[in-house]
C-alpha positions as CSV (number, residue, x, y, z in Angstrom):
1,X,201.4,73.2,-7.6
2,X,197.7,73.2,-7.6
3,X,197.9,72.3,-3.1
4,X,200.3,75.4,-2.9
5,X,198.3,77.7,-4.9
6,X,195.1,77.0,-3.0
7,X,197.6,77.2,0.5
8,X,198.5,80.7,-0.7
9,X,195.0,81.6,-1.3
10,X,193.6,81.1,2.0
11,X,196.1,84.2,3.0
12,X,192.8,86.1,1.4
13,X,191.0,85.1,4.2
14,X,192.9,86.4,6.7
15,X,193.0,89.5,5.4
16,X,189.4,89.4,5.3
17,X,188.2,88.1,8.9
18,X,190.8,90.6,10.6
19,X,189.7,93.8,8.2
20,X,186.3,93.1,9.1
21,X,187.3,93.0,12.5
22,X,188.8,96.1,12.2
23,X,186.3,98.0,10.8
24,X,183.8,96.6,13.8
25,X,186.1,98.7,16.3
26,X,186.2,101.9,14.1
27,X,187.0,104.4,17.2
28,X,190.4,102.1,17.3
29,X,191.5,103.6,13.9
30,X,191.6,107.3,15.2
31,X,192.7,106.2,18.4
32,X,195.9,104.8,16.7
33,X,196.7,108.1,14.8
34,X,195.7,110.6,18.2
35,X,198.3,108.8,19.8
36,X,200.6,109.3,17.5
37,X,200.2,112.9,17.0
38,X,200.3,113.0,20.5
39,X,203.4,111.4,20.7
40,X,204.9,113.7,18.2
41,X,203.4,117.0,19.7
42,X,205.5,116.0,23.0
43,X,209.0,115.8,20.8
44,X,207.9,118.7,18.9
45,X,208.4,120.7,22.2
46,X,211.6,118.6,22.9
47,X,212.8,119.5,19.5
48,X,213.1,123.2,20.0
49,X,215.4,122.5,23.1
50,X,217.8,120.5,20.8
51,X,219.9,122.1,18.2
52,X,220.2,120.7,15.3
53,X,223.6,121.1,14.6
54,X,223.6,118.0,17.2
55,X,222.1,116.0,14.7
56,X,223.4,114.5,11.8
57,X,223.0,115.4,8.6
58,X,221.8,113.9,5.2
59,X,222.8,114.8,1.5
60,X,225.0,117.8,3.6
61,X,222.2,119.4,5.7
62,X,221.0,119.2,8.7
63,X,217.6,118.3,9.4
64,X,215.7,119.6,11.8
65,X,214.3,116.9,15.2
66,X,210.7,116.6,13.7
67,X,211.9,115.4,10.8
68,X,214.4,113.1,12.8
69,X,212.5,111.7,15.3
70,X,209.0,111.1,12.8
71,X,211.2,108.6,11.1
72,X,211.9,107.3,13.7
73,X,208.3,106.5,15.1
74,X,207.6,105.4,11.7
75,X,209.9,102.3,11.9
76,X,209.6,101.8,15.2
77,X,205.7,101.7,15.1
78,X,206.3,99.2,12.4
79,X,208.1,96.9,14.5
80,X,205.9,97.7,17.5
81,X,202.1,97.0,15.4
82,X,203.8,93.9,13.5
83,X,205.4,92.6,17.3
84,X,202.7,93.0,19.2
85,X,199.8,92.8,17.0
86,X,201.0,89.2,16.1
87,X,200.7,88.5,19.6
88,X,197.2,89.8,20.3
89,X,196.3,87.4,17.6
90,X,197.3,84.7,18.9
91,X,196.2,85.7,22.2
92,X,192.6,86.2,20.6
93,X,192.6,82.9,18.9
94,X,193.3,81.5,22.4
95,X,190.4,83.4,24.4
96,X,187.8,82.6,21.2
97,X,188.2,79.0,21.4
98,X,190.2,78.8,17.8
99,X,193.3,77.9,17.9
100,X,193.1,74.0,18.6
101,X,190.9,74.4,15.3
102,X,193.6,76.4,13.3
103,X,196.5,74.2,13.8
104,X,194.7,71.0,13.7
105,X,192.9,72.1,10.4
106,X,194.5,70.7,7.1
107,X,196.2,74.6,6.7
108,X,199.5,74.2,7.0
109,X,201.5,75.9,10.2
110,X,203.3,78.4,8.0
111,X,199.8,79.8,6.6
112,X,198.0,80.2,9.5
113,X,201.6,82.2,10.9
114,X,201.8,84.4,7.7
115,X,198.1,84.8,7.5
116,X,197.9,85.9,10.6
117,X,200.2,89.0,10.5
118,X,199.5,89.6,6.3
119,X,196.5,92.0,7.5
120,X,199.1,94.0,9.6
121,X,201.6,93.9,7.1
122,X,199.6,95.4,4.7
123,X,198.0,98.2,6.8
124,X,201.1,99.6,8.4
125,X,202.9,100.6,5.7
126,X,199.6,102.5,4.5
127,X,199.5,103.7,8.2
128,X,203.2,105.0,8.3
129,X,202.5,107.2,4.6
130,X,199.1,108.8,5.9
131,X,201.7,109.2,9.0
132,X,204.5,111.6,7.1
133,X,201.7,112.8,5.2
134,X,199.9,114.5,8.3
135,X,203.3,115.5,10.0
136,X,204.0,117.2,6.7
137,X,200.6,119.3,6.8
138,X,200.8,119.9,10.3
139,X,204.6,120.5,11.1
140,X,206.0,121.6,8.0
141,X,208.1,118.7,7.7
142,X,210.3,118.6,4.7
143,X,210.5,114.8,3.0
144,X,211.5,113.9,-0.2
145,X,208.6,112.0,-1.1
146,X,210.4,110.3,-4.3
147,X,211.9,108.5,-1.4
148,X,208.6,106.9,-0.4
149,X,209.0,104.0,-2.6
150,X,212.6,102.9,-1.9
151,X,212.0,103.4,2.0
152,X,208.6,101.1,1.4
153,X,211.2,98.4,-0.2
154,X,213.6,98.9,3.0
155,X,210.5,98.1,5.1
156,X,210.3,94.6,3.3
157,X,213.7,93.8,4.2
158,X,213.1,94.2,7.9
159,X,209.5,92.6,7.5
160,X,211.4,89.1,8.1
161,X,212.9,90.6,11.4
162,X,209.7,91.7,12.8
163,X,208.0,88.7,11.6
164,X,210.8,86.4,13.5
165,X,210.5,88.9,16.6
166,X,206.5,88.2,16.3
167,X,206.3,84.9,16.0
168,X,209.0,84.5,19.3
169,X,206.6,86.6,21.2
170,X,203.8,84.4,20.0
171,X,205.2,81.7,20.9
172,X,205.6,83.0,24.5
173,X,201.8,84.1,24.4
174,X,201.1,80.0,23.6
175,X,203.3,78.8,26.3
176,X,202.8,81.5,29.3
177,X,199.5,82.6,28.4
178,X,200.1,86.7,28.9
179,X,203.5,86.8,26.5
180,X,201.9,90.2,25.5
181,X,204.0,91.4,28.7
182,X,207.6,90.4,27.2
183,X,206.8,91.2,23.5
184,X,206.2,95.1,24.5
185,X,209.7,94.7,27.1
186,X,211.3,93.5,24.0
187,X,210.0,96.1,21.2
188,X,210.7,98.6,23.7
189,X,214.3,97.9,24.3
190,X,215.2,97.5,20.5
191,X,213.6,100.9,20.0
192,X,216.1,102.5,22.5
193,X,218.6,100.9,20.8
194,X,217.9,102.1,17.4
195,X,218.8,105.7,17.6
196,X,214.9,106.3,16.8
197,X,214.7,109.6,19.2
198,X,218.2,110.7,19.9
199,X,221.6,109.7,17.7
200,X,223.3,106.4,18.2
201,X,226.3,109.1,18.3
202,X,225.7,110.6,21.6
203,X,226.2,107.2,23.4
204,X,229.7,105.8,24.7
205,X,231.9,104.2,22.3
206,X,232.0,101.1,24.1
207,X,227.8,101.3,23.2
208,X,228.8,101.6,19.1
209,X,227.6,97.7,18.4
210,X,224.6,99.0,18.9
211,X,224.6,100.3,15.6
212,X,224.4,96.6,14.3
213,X,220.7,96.7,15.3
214,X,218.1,95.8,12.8
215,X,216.6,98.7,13.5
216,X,218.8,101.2,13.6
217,X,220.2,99.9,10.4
218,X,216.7,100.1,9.0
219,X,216.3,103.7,10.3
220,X,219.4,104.7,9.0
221,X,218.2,104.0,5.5
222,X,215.0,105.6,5.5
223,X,216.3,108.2,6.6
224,X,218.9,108.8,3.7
225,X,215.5,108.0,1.4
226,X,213.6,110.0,3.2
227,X,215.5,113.2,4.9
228,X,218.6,113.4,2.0
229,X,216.7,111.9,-1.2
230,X,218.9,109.1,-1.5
231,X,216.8,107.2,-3.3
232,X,217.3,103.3,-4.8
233,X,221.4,104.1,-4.1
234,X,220.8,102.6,-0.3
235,X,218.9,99.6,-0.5
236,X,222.2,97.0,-2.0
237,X,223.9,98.2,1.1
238,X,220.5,97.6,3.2
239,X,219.8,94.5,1.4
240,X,223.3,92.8,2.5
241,X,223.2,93.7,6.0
242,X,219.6,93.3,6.2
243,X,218.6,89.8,4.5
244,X,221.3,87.5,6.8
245,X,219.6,89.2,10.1
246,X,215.9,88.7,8.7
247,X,217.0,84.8,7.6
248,X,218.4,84.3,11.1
249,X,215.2,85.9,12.9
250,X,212.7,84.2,10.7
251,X,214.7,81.1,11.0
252,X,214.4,81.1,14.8
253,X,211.2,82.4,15.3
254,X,209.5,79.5,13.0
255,X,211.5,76.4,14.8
256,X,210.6,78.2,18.4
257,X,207.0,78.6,17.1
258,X,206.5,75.1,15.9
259,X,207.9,74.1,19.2
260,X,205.6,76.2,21.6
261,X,202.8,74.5,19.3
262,X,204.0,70.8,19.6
263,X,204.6,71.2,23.2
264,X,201.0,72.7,24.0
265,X,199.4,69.9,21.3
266,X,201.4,67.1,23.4
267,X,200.1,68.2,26.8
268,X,197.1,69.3,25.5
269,X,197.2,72.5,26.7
270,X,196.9,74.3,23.2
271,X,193.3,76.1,23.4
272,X,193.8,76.9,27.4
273,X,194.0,80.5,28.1
Protein backbone atom coordinates (compact mmCIF):
# COMPACT_ATOMS: atom_id res chain seq x y z
CA UNK A 1 0.00 0.00 0.00
CA UNK A 2 2.70 2.23 1.24
CA UNK A 3 4.78 1.59 -2.78
CA UNK A 4 1.36 2.51 -4.46
CA UNK A 5 0.65 5.53 -2.48
CA UNK A 6 4.19 6.97 -2.97
CA UNK A 7 3.67 5.73 -7.06
CA UNK A 8 0.45 7.92 -7.02
CA UNK A 9 2.27 10.73 -5.54
CA UNK A 10 4.84 11.30 -8.02
CA UNK A 11 1.66 12.22 -10.39
CA UNK A 12 2.26 15.76 -8.22
CA UNK A 13 5.30 16.14 -10.02
CA UNK A 14 4.19 16.10 -13.21
CA UNK A 15 1.76 18.37 -12.73
CA UNK A 16 4.38 20.53 -11.40
CA UNK A 17 7.35 20.41 -14.00
CA UNK A 18 4.74 20.80 -16.97
CA UNK A 19 2.73 23.94 -15.12
CA UNK A 20 5.98 25.50 -14.62
CA UNK A 21 6.68 24.94 -18.09
CA UNK A 22 3.68 26.41 -19.03
CA UNK A 23 3.86 29.41 -17.28
CA UNK A 24 7.61 29.98 -18.88
CA UNK A 25 5.69 30.32 -22.42
CA UNK A 26 2.93 32.73 -21.17
CA UNK A 27 2.10 34.28 -24.83
CA UNK A 28 1.09 30.35 -25.52
CA UNK A 29 -1.94 30.76 -23.08
CA UNK A 30 -3.61 33.63 -25.18
CA UNK A 31 -2.50 32.23 -28.24
CA UNK A 32 -4.64 29.14 -27.33
CA UNK A 33 -7.81 31.12 -26.65
CA UNK A 34 -7.22 33.87 -29.93
CA UNK A 35 -7.47 30.89 -31.88
CA UNK A 36 -10.26 29.81 -30.62
CA UNK A 37 -12.30 32.87 -30.87
CA UNK A 38 -11.05 32.98 -34.13
CA UNK A 39 -12.24 29.84 -35.01
CA UNK A 40 -15.60 30.63 -33.72
CA UNK A 41 -15.88 34.21 -35.34
CA UNK A 42 -15.45 32.29 -38.83
CA UNK A 43 -18.69 29.86 -37.91
CA UNK A 44 -20.39 32.73 -36.42
CA UNK A 45 -20.57 34.12 -40.01
CA UNK A 46 -21.42 30.55 -41.32
CA UNK A 47 -24.13 30.40 -38.80
CA UNK A 48 -26.23 33.20 -40.14
CA UNK A 49 -26.23 31.30 -43.62
CA UNK A 50 -27.70 28.17 -41.79
CA UNK A 51 -31.20 28.01 -40.50
CA UNK A 52 -31.75 26.68 -37.60
CA UNK A 53 -34.65 24.85 -38.23
CA UNK A 54 -31.85 22.47 -39.87
CA UNK A 55 -30.65 21.71 -36.67
CA UNK A 56 -31.80 19.64 -34.10
CA UNK A 57 -33.30 20.53 -31.23
CA UNK A 58 -32.96 19.98 -27.45
CA UNK A 59 -35.68 19.89 -24.54
CA UNK A 60 -38.14 21.03 -27.82
CA UNK A 61 -36.24 24.04 -29.22
CA UNK A 62 -34.04 24.71 -31.49
CA UNK A 63 -30.83 26.15 -30.79
CA UNK A 64 -29.23 28.47 -32.72
CA UNK A 65 -25.40 27.28 -34.74
CA UNK A 66 -23.17 29.19 -32.07
CA UNK A 67 -24.52 27.38 -29.64
CA UNK A 68 -24.18 24.12 -31.76
CA UNK A 69 -21.02 24.30 -33.13
CA UNK A 70 -19.20 25.83 -29.49
CA UNK A 71 -19.99 22.55 -28.15
CA UNK A 72 -18.73 21.10 -30.49
CA UNK A 73 -15.15 22.79 -30.37
CA UNK A 74 -15.36 22.25 -26.79
CA UNK A 75 -15.13 18.32 -27.08
CA UNK A 76 -13.35 18.27 -29.95
CA UNK A 77 -10.48 20.54 -28.51
CA UNK A 78 -10.57 18.10 -25.66
CA UNK A 79 -9.70 15.31 -27.68
CA UNK A 80 -7.38 17.40 -29.92
CA UNK A 81 -5.14 19.11 -26.56
CA UNK A 82 -5.29 15.59 -24.69
CA UNK A 83 -4.21 13.61 -28.40
CA UNK A 84 -1.75 15.70 -29.33
CA UNK A 85 -0.43 17.28 -26.39
CA UNK A 86 0.45 13.66 -25.09
CA UNK A 87 2.44 13.37 -28.07
CA UNK A 88 4.51 16.60 -27.87
CA UNK A 89 5.41 15.15 -24.52
CA UNK A 90 6.78 12.49 -25.46
CA UNK A 91 8.35 14.08 -28.39
CA UNK A 92 10.01 16.62 -25.86
CA UNK A 93 11.23 13.94 -23.50
CA UNK A 94 12.92 12.57 -26.67
CA UNK A 95 14.68 15.89 -27.96
CA UNK A 96 15.70 16.74 -24.03
CA UNK A 97 17.57 13.61 -23.49
CA UNK A 98 14.81 12.13 -20.86
CA UNK A 99 13.18 9.58 -21.81
CA UNK A 100 15.84 6.66 -21.50
CA UNK A 101 15.88 8.15 -17.86
CA UNK A 102 12.03 8.06 -17.33
CA UNK A 103 11.43 4.47 -18.30
CA UNK A 104 14.48 3.13 -16.85
CA UNK A 105 13.82 4.98 -13.52
CA UNK A 106 12.15 2.74 -10.66
CA UNK A 107 8.58 4.79 -11.78
CA UNK A 108 6.55 2.38 -13.00
CA UNK A 109 5.40 2.65 -16.95
CA UNK A 110 1.82 3.45 -16.10
CA UNK A 111 2.98 6.65 -13.99
CA UNK A 112 5.16 8.21 -16.16
CA UNK A 113 2.02 7.53 -19.04
CA UNK A 114 -0.65 9.13 -16.67
CA UNK A 115 1.70 11.67 -15.30
CA UNK A 116 2.39 12.73 -18.32
CA UNK A 117 -1.07 13.85 -19.65
CA UNK A 118 -2.57 14.58 -15.74
CA UNK A 119 -1.38 18.32 -16.41
CA UNK A 120 -3.49 18.40 -19.57
CA UNK A 121 -6.24 16.70 -18.05
CA UNK A 122 -6.61 19.00 -15.58
CA UNK A 123 -6.22 22.25 -17.58
CA UNK A 124 -8.64 21.50 -20.39
CA UNK A 125 -11.55 21.10 -18.71
CA UNK A 126 -10.74 24.60 -16.94
CA UNK A 127 -9.97 25.77 -20.50
CA UNK A 128 -13.30 24.43 -22.11
CA UNK A 129 -15.55 26.45 -19.00
CA UNK A 130 -13.55 29.90 -19.40
CA UNK A 131 -14.36 28.73 -23.19
CA UNK A 132 -18.51 28.87 -22.90
CA UNK A 133 -17.94 31.43 -20.45
CA UNK A 134 -16.43 33.98 -23.15
CA UNK A 135 -18.75 32.79 -26.01
CA UNK A 136 -21.56 33.56 -23.63
CA UNK A 137 -20.28 37.33 -23.04
CA UNK A 138 -19.38 37.79 -26.41
CA UNK A 139 -22.15 35.93 -28.53
CA UNK A 140 -24.95 35.79 -26.45
CA UNK A 141 -24.95 32.22 -26.25
CA UNK A 142 -27.66 30.68 -24.14
CA UNK A 143 -26.24 27.48 -21.85
CA UNK A 144 -27.71 26.04 -19.06
CA UNK A 145 -24.93 26.39 -16.81
CA UNK A 146 -26.52 23.78 -14.15
CA UNK A 147 -25.37 21.55 -16.89
CA UNK A 148 -21.68 22.39 -16.41
CA UNK A 149 -21.19 19.72 -13.80
CA UNK A 150 -22.84 16.67 -15.49
CA UNK A 151 -21.19 17.64 -18.90
CA UNK A 152 -17.61 17.82 -16.75
CA UNK A 153 -18.60 14.07 -15.54
CA UNK A 154 -19.31 13.11 -19.38
CA UNK A 155 -15.82 14.48 -20.13
CA UNK A 156 -14.34 11.76 -17.69
CA UNK A 157 -15.95 9.05 -19.43
CA UNK A 158 -14.32 9.88 -22.68
CA UNK A 159 -10.99 10.79 -20.78
CA UNK A 160 -10.08 6.91 -21.24
CA UNK A 161 -10.73 7.29 -25.08
CA UNK A 162 -8.52 10.13 -25.52
CA UNK A 163 -6.06 8.76 -23.19
CA UNK A 164 -5.98 5.33 -25.38
CA UNK A 165 -5.94 7.63 -28.70
CA UNK A 166 -2.86 9.49 -26.94
CA UNK A 167 -0.90 7.05 -25.84
CA UNK A 168 -1.28 5.16 -29.74
CA UNK A 169 -0.01 8.30 -31.14
CA UNK A 170 2.76 8.27 -28.59
CA UNK A 171 3.64 5.32 -29.34
CA UNK A 172 4.07 6.24 -32.97
CA UNK A 173 6.10 9.49 -31.92
CA UNK A 174 8.65 6.56 -30.00
CA UNK A 175 8.87 4.44 -33.01
CA UNK A 176 8.79 6.97 -36.15
CA UNK A 177 10.19 9.76 -34.46
CA UNK A 178 7.60 12.70 -35.99
CA UNK A 179 4.19 10.59 -35.02
CA UNK A 180 2.99 14.26 -34.31
CA UNK A 181 2.06 14.00 -38.15
CA UNK A 182 -0.51 10.92 -37.76
CA UNK A 183 -1.96 11.89 -34.26
CA UNK A 184 -3.34 15.37 -35.88
CA UNK A 185 -4.62 13.02 -39.30
CA UNK A 186 -6.29 11.02 -36.73
CA UNK A 187 -7.94 13.73 -34.33
CA UNK A 188 -8.86 15.35 -37.34
CA UNK A 189 -10.86 12.62 -39.02
CA UNK A 190 -12.69 11.61 -35.70
CA UNK A 191 -13.79 15.29 -35.47
CA UNK A 192 -15.45 15.12 -38.93
CA UNK A 193 -17.01 12.20 -37.87
CA UNK A 194 -18.56 13.45 -34.76
CA UNK A 195 -21.17 15.76 -35.97
CA UNK A 196 -19.06 18.55 -34.13
CA UNK A 197 -19.84 21.39 -36.95
CA UNK A 198 -22.76 20.11 -39.00
CA UNK A 199 -25.44 17.17 -37.89
CA UNK A 200 -24.61 13.58 -38.26
CA UNK A 201 -28.20 13.87 -39.88
CA UNK A 202 -27.38 15.52 -43.01
CA UNK A 203 -25.05 12.62 -44.11
CA UNK A 204 -26.25 9.34 -46.13
CA UNK A 205 -27.85 6.67 -44.37
CA UNK A 206 -25.40 4.26 -45.38
CA UNK A 207 -22.87 6.97 -43.22
CA UNK A 208 -25.37 6.41 -39.83
CA UNK A 209 -22.57 4.02 -37.94
CA UNK A 210 -20.96 6.93 -37.65
CA UNK A 211 -23.01 7.84 -34.92
CA UNK A 212 -21.31 5.04 -32.89
CA UNK A 213 -18.27 7.37 -32.62
CA UNK A 214 -16.93 8.24 -29.26
CA UNK A 215 -17.21 11.45 -29.96
CA UNK A 216 -20.18 12.03 -31.37
CA UNK A 217 -21.69 10.10 -28.62
CA UNK A 218 -19.86 12.31 -26.17
CA UNK A 219 -21.13 15.48 -28.08
CA UNK A 220 -24.45 14.33 -28.05
CA UNK A 221 -24.61 14.37 -24.34
CA UNK A 222 -23.20 17.64 -23.60
CA UNK A 223 -25.22 18.89 -25.68
CA UNK A 224 -28.53 17.62 -23.95
CA UNK A 225 -26.54 19.04 -20.56
CA UNK A 226 -25.66 21.85 -22.02
CA UNK A 227 -28.16 23.29 -24.91
CA UNK A 228 -31.69 21.37 -23.29
CA UNK A 229 -30.70 21.33 -19.42
CA UNK A 230 -30.79 17.64 -19.22
CA UNK A 231 -28.89 17.39 -16.54
CA UNK A 232 -27.58 13.97 -14.48
CA UNK A 233 -30.74 12.12 -16.63
CA UNK A 234 -27.95 11.50 -19.55
CA UNK A 235 -24.92 10.21 -18.07
CA UNK A 236 -26.35 6.12 -17.23
CA UNK A 237 -27.02 6.09 -20.97
CA UNK A 238 -23.45 7.81 -21.61
CA UNK A 239 -21.90 5.75 -19.08
CA UNK A 240 -22.92 2.30 -20.82
CA UNK A 241 -22.01 3.21 -24.19
CA UNK A 242 -19.10 5.15 -23.14
CA UNK A 243 -17.07 2.89 -20.50
CA UNK A 244 -16.76 -0.50 -23.01
CA UNK A 245 -15.16 2.00 -25.80
CA UNK A 246 -12.80 3.84 -23.20
CA UNK A 247 -11.81 0.02 -21.69
CA UNK A 248 -11.14 -1.07 -25.25
CA UNK A 249 -9.11 2.22 -26.20
CA UNK A 250 -7.13 2.30 -22.99
CA UNK A 251 -6.67 -1.35 -23.17
CA UNK A 252 -5.03 -1.01 -26.59
CA UNK A 253 -3.17 1.99 -26.32
CA UNK A 254 -1.27 0.68 -22.99
CA UNK A 255 -0.18 -2.93 -24.59
CA UNK A 256 0.87 -0.86 -28.00
CA UNK A 257 2.67 1.71 -25.72
CA UNK A 258 4.54 -0.82 -23.66
CA UNK A 259 5.40 -2.36 -26.96
CA UNK A 260 6.83 0.82 -28.83
CA UNK A 261 8.89 1.07 -25.48
CA UNK A 262 10.30 -2.52 -25.35
CA UNK A 263 11.01 -2.47 -28.92
CA UNK A 264 13.08 0.88 -28.83
CA UNK A 265 14.73 -0.44 -25.14
CA UNK A 266 15.81 -3.75 -27.09
CA UNK A 267 17.42 -1.97 -30.07
CA UNK A 268 18.43 0.74 -28.10
CA UNK A 269 16.99 3.19 -29.98
CA UNK A 270 14.78 4.67 -27.08
CA UNK A 271 16.39 8.31 -26.41
CA UNK A 272 17.16 8.75 -30.42
CA UNK A 273 15.21 11.54 -31.95
Amino acid sequence: MTAAVAEIAKLGAFVRRDFRMALSYRLAFVTDFTGLLFQLVTFYFVGRLVSSNSLPSYAGQHVSYVEFVTTGIAVTSFLQVGVVRLVTAMRTEQLMGTIEVLMISPTSATIVQLGSAMYEALYVPLRIGIFLILVHLVFGADFYWTGMLPGFVLLVFFVGIVWGLGLMSAAGTLTFRRGGTVAGIGVTIFTLSSGAFFPLSLLPSWLAFLRYNPIAITLEGERECLLGGAGWSVLLDAFVKLTPMAAVFLAAGLYVFRLAVAREQRRGTLGLY
